[in-house]
N, CA, C and O atoms as a GROMACS GRO file, in nm:
protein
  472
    1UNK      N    1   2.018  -0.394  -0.957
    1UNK     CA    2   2.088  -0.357  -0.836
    1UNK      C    3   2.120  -0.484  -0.758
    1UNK      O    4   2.044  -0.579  -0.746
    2UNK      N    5   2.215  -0.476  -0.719
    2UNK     CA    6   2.299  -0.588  -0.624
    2UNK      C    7   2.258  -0.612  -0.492
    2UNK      O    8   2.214  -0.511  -0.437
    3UNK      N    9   2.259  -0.722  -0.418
    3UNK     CA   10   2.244  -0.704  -0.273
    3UNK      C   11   2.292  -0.636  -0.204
    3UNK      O   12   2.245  -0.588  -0.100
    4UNK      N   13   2.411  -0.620  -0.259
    4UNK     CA   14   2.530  -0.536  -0.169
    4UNK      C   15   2.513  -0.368  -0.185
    4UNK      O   16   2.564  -0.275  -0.124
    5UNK      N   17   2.413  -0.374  -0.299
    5UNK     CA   18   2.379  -0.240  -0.344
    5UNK      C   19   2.319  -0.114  -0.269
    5UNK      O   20   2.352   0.002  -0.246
    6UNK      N   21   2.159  -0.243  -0.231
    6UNK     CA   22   2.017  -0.142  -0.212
    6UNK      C   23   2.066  -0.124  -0.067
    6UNK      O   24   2.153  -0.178   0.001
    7UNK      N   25   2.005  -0.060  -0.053
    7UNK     CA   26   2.018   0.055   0.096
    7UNK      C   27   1.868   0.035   0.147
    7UNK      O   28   1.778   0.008   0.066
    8UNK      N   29   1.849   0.046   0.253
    8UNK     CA   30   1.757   0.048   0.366
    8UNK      C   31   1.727   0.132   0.376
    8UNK      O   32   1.810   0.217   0.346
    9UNK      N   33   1.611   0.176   0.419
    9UNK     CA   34   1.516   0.300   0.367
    9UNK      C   35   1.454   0.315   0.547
    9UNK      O   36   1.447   0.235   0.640
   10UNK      N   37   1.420   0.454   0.532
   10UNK     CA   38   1.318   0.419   0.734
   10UNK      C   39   1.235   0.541   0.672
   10UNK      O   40   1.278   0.605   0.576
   11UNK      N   41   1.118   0.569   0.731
   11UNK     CA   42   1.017   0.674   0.732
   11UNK      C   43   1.008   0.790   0.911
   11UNK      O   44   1.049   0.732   1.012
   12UNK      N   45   0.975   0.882   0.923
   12UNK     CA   46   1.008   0.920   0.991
   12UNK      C   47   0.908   0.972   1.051
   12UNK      O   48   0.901   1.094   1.046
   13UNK      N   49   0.807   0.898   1.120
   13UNK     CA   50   0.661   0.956   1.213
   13UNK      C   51   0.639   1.014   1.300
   13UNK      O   52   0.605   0.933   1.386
   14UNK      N   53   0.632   1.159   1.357
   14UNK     CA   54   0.653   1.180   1.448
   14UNK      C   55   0.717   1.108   1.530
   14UNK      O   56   0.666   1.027   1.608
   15UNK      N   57   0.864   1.139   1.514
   15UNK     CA   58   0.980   1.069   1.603
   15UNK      C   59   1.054   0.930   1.580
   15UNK      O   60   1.170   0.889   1.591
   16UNK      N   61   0.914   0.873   1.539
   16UNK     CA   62   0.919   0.738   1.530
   16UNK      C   63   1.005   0.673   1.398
   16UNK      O   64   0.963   0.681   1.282
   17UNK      N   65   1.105   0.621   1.429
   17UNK     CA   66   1.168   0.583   1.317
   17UNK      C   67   1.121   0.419   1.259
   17UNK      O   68   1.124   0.308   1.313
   18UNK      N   69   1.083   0.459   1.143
   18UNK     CA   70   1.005   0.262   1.088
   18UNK      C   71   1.095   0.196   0.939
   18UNK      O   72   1.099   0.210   0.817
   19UNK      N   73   1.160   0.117   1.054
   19UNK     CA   74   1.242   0.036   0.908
   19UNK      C   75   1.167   0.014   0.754
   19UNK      O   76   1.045   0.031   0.752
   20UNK      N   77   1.222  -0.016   0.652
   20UNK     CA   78   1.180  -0.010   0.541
   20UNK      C   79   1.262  -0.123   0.459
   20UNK      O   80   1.378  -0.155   0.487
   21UNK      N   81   1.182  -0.180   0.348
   21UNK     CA   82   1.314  -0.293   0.268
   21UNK      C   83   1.371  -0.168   0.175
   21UNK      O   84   1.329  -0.053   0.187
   22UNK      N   85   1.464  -0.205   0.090
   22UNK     CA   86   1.516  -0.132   0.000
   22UNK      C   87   1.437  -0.058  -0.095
   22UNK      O   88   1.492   0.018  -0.175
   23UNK      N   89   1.268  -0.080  -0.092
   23UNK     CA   90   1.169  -0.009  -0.212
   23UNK      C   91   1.065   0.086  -0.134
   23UNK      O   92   0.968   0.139  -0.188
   24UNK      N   93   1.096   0.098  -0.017
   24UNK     CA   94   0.985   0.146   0.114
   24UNK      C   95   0.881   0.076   0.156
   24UNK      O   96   0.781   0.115   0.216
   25UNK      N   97   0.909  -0.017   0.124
   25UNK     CA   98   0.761  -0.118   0.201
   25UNK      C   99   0.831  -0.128   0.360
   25UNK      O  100   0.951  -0.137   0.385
   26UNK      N  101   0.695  -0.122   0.475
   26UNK     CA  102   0.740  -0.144   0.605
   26UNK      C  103   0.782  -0.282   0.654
   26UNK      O  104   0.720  -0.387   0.637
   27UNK      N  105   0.878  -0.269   0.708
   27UNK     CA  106   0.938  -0.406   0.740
   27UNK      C  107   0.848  -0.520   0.863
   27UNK      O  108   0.848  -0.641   0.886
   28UNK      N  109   0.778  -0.394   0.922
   28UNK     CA  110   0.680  -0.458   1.032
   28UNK      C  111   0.566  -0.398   1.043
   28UNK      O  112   0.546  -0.288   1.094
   29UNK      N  113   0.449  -0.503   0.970
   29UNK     CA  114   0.340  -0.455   0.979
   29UNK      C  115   0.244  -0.392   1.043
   29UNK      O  116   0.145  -0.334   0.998
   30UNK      N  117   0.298  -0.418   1.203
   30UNK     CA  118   0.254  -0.369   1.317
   30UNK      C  119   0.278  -0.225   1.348
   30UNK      O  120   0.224  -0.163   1.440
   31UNK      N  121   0.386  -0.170   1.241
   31UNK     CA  122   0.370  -0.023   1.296
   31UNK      C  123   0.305   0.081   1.241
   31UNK      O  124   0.303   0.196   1.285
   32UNK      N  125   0.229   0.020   1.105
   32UNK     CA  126   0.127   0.057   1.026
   32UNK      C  127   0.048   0.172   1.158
   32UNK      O  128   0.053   0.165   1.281
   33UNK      N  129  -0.007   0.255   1.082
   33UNK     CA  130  -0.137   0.339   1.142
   33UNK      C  131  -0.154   0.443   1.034
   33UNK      O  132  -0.113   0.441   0.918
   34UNK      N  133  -0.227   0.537   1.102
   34UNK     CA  134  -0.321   0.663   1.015
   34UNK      C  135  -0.188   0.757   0.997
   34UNK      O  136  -0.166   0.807   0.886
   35UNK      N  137  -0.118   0.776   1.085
   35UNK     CA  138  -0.009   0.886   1.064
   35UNK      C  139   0.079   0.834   0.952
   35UNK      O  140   0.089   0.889   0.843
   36UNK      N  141   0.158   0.691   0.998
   36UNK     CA  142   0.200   0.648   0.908
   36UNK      C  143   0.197   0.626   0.750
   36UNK      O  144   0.286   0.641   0.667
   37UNK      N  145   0.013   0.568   0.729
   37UNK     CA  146  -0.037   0.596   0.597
   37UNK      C  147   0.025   0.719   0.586
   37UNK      O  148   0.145   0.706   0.564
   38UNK      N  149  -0.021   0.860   0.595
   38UNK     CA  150  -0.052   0.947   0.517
   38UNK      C  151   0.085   1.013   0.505
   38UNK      O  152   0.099   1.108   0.428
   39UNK      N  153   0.230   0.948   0.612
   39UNK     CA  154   0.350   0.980   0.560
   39UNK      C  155   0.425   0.883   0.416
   39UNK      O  156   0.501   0.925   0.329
   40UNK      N  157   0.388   0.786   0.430
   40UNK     CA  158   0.418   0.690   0.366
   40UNK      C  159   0.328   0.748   0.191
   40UNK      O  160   0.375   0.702   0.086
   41UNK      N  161   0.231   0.825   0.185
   41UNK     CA  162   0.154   0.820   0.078
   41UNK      C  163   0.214   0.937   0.082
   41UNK      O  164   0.264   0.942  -0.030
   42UNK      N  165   0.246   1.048   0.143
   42UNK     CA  166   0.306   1.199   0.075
   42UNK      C  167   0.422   1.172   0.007
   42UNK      O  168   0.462   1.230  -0.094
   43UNK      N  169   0.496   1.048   0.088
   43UNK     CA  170   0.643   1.051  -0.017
   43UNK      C  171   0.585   1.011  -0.173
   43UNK      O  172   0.650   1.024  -0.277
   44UNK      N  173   0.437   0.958  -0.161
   44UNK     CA  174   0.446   0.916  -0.334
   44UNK      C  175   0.334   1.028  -0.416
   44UNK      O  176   0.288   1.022  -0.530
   45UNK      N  177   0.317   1.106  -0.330
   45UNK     CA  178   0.260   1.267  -0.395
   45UNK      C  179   0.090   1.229  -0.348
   45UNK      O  180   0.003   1.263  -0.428
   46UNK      N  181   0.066   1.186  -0.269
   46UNK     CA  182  -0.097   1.142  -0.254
   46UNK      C  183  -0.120   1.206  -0.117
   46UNK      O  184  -0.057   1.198  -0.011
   47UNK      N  185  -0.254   1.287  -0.160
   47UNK     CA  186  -0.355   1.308  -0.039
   47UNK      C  187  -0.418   1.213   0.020
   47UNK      O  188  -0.517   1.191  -0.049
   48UNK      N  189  -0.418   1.124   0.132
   48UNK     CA  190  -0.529   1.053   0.152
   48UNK      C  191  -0.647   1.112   0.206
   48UNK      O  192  -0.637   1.193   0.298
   49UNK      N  193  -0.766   1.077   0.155
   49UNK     CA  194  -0.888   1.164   0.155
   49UNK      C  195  -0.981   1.010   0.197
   49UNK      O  196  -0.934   0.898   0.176
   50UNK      N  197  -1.102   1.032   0.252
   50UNK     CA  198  -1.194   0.886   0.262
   50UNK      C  199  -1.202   0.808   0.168
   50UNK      O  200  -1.204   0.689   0.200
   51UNK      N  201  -1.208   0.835   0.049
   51UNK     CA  202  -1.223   0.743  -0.040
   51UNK      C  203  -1.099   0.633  -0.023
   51UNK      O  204  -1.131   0.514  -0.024
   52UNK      N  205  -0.997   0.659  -0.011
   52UNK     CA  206  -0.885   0.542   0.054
   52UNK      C  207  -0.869   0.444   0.169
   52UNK      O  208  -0.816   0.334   0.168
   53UNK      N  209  -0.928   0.511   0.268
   53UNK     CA  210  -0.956   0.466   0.408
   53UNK      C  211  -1.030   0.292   0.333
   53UNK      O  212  -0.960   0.196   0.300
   54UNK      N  213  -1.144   0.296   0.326
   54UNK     CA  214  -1.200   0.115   0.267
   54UNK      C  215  -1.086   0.086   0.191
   54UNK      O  216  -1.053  -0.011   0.260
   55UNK      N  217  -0.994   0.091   0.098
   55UNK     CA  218  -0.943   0.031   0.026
   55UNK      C  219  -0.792  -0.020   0.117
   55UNK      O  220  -0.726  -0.124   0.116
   56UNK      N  221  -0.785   0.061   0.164
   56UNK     CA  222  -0.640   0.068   0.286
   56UNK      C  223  -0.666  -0.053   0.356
   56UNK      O  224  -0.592  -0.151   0.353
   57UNK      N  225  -0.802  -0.040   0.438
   57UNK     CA  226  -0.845  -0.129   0.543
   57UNK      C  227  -0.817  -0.299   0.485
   57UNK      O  228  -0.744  -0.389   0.528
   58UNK      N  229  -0.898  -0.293   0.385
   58UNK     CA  230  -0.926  -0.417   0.302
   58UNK      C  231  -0.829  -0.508   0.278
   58UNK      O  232  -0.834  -0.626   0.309
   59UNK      N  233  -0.675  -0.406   0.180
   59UNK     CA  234  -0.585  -0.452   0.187
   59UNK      C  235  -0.507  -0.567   0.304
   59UNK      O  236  -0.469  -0.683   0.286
   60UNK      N  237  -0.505  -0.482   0.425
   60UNK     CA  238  -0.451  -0.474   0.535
   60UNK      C  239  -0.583  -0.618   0.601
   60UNK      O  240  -0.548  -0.702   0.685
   61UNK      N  241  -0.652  -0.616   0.571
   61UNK     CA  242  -0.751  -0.741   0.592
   61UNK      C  243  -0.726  -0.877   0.513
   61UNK      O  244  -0.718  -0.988   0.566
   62UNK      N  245  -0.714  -0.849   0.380
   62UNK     CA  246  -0.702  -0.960   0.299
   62UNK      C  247  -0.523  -1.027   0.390
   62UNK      O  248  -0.510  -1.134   0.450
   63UNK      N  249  -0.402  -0.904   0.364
   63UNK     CA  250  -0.290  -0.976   0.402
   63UNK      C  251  -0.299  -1.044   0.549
   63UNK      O  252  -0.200  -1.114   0.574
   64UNK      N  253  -0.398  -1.037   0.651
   64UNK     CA  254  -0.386  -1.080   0.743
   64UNK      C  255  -0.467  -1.252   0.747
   64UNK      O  256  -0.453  -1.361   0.802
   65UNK      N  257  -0.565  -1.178   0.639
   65UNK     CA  258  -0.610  -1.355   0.636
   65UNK      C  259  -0.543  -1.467   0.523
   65UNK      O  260  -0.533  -1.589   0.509
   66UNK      N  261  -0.524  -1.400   0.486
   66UNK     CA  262  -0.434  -1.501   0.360
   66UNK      C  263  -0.267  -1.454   0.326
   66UNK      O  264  -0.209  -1.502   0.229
   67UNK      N  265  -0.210  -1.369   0.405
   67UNK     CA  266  -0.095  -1.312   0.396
   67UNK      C  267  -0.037  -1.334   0.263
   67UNK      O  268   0.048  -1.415   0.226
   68UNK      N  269  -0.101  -1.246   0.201
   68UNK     CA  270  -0.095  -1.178   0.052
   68UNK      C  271  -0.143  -1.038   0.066
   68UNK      O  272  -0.225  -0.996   0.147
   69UNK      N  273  -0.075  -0.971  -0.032
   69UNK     CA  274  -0.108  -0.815  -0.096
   69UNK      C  275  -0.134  -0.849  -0.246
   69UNK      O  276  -0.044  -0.888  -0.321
   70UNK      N  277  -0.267  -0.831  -0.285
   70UNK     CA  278  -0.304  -0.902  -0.423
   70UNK      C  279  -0.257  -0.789  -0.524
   70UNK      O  280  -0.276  -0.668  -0.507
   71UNK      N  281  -0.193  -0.847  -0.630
   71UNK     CA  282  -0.129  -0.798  -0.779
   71UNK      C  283  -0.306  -0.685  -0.807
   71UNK      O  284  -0.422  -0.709  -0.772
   72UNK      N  285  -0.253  -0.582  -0.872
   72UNK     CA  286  -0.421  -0.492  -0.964
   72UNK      C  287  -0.506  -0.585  -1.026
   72UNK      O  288  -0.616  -0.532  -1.041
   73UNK      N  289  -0.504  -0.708  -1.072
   73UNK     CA  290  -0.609  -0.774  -1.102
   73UNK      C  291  -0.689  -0.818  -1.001
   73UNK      O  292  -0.809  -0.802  -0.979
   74UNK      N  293  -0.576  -0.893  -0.926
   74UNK     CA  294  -0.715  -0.907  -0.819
   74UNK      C  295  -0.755  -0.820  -0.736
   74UNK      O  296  -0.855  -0.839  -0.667
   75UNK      N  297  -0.680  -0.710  -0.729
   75UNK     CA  298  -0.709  -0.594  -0.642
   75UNK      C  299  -0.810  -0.595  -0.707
   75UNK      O  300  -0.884  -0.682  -0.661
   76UNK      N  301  -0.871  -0.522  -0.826
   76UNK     CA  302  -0.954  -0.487  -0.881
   76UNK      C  303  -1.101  -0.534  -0.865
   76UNK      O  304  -1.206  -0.471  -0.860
   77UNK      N  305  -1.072  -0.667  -0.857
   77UNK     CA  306  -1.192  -0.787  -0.867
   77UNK      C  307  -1.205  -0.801  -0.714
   77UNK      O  308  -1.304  -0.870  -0.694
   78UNK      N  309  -1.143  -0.762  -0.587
   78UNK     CA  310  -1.191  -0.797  -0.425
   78UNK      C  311  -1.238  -0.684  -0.428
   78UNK      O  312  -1.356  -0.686  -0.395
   79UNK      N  313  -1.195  -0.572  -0.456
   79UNK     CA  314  -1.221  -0.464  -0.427
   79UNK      C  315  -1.393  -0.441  -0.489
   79UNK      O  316  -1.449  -0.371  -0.404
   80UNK      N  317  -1.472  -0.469  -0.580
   80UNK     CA  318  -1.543  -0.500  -0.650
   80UNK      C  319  -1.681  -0.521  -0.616
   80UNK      O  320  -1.794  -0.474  -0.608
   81UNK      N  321  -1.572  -0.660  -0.595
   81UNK     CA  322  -1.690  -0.794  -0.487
   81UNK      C  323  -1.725  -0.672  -0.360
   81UNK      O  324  -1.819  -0.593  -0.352
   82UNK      N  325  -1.628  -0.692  -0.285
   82UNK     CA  326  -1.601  -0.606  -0.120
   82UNK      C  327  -1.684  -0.458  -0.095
   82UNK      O  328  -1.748  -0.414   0.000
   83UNK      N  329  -1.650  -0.406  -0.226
   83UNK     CA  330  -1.712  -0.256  -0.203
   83UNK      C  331  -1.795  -0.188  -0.292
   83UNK      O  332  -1.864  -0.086  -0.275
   84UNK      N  333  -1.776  -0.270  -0.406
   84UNK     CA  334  -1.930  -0.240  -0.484
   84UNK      C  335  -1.880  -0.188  -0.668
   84UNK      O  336  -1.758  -0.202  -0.666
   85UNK      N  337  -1.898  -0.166  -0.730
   85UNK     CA  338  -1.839  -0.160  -0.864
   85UNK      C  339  -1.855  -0.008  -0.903
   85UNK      O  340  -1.915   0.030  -1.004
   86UNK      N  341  -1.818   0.042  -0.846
   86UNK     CA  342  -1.789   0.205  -0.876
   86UNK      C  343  -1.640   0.203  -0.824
   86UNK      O  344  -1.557   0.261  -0.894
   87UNK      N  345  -1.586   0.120  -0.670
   87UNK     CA  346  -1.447   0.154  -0.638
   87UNK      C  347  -1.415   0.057  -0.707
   87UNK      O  348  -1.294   0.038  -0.698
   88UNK      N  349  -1.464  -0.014  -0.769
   88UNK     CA  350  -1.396  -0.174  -0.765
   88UNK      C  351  -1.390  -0.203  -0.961
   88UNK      O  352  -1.439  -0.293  -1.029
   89UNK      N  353  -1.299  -0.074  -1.002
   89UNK     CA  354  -1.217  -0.054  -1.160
   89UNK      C  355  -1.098  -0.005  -1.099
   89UNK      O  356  -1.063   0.038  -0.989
   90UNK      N  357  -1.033  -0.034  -1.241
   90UNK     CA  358  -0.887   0.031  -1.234
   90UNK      C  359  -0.884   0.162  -1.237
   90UNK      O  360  -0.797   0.221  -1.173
   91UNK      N  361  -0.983   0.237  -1.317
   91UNK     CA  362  -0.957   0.362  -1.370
   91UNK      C  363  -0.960   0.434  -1.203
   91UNK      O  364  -0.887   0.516  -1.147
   92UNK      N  365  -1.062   0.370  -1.166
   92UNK     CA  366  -1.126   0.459  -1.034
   92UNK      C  367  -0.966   0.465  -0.924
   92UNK      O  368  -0.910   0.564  -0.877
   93UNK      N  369  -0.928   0.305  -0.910
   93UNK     CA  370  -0.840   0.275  -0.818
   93UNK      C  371  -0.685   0.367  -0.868
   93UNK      O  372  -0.649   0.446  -0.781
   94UNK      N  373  -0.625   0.364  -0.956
   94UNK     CA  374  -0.562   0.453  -1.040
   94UNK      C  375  -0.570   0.611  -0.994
   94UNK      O  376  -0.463   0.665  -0.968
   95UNK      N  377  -0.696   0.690  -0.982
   95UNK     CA  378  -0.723   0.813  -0.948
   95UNK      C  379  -0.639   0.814  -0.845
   95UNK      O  380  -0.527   0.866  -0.843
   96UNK      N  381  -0.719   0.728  -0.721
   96UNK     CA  382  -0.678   0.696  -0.594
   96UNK      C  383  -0.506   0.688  -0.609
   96UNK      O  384  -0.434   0.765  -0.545
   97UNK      N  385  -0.454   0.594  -0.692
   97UNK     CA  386  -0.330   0.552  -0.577
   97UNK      C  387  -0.184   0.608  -0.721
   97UNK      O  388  -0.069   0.649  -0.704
   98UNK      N  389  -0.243   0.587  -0.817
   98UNK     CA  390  -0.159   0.654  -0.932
   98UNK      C  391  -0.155   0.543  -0.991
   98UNK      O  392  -0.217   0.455  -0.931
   99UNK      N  393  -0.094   0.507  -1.106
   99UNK     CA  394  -0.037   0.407  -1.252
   99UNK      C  395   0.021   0.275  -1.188
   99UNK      O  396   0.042   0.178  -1.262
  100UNK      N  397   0.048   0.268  -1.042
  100UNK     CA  398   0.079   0.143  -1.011
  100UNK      C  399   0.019   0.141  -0.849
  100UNK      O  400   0.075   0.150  -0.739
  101UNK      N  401  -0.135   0.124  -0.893
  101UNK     CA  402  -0.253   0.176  -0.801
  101UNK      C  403  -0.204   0.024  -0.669
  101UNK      O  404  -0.196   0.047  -0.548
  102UNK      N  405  -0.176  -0.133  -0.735
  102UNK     CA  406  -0.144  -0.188  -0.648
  102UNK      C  407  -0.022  -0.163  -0.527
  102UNK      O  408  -0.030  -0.123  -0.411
  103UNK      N  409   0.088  -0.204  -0.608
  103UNK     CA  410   0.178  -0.187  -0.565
  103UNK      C  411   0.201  -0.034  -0.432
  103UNK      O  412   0.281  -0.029  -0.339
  104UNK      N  413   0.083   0.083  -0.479
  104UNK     CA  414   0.102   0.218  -0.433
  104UNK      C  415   0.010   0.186  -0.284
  104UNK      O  416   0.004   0.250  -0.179
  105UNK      N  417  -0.030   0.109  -0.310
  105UNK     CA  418  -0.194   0.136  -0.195
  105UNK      C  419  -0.143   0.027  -0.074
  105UNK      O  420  -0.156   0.044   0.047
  106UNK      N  421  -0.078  -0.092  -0.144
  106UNK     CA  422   0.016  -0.201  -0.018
  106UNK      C  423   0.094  -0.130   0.012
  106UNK      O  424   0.081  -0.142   0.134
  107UNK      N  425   0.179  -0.051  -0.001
  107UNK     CA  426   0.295   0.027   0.076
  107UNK      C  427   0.209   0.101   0.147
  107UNK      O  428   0.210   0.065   0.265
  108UNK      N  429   0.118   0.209   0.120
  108UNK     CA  430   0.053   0.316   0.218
  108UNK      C  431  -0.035   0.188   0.343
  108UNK      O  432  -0.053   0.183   0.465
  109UNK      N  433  -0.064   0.112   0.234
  109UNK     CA  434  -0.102   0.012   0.405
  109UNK      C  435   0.014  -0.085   0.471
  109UNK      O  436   0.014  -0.183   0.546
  110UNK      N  437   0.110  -0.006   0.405
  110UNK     CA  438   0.173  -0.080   0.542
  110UNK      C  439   0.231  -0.251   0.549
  110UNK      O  440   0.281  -0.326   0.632
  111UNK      N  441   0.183  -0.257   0.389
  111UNK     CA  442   0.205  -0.414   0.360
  111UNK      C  443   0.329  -0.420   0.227
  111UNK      O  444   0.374  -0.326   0.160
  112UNK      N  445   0.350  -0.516   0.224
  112UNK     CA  446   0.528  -0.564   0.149
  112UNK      C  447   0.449  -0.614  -0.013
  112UNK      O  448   0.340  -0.658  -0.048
  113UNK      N  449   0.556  -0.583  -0.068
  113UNK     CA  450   0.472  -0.578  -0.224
  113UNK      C  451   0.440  -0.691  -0.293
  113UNK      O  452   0.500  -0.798  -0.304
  114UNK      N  453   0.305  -0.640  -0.352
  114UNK     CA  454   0.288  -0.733  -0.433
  114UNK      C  455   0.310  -0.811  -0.481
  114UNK      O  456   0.397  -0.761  -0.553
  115UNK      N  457   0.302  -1.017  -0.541
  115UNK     CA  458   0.408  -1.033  -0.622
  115UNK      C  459   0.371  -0.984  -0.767
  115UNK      O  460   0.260  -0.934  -0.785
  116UNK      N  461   0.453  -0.995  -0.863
  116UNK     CA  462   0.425  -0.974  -1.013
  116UNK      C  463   0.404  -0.814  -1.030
  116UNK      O  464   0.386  -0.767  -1.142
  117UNK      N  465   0.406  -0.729  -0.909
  117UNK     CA  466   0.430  -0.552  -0.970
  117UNK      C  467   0.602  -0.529  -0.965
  117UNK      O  468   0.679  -0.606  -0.910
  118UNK      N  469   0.634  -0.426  -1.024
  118UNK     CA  470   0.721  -0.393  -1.089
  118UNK      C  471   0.748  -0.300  -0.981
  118UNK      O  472   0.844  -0.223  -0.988
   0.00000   0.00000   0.00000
């Protein structure tokens, strides 16, 4: 797809209209919240339930200190370290966010994608 192509995307939060790049990632991190997550995760067929809440947070922690959204490998391996080795596999993270568990879990938080996901 062309520049001239992709189209601009917005989500629609109670009222609140939140820009989007052309793949739905939020254009401003600041308008991230709880409502938002869980509109942003219905467009990709996901309940958020607690088990997401730590992984959401984390995300949204790591990009603020190192402004990165880490690729599923290292998701895998902070997540691990951070929260203990039951959340911290693919298979588990996968349940959670679906087949492109990175890429799925930085958009619901609110953060711009990964590099190296598809």
């Amino acid at each position: 797809m062309t520049d001239d192509m992709k189209q601009s995307m917005s989500y629609n939060v109670n009222g609140r209209i939140l820009a989007t790049d052309d793949r739905g990632f939020l254009v401003n991190l600041d308008e991230w919240d709880a409502e938002v997550a869980a509109v942003i995760a219905g467009q990709l067929g996901i309940t958020l339930t607690d088990a997401h809440w730590p992984i959401l947070h984390l995300l949204r922690d790591l990009y603020i200190r190192f402004d990165l959204a880490p690729a599923n490998r290292a998701l895998v391996k902070v997540v691990k370290e951070r929260l203990g080795e039951q959340q911290g596999n693919s298979i588990y993270l996968m349940q959670l966010f679906g087949g492109h568990a990175a890429r799925d879990a930085a958009k619901i938080a609110g953060l711009p994608k990964p590099p190296h996901c598809l």
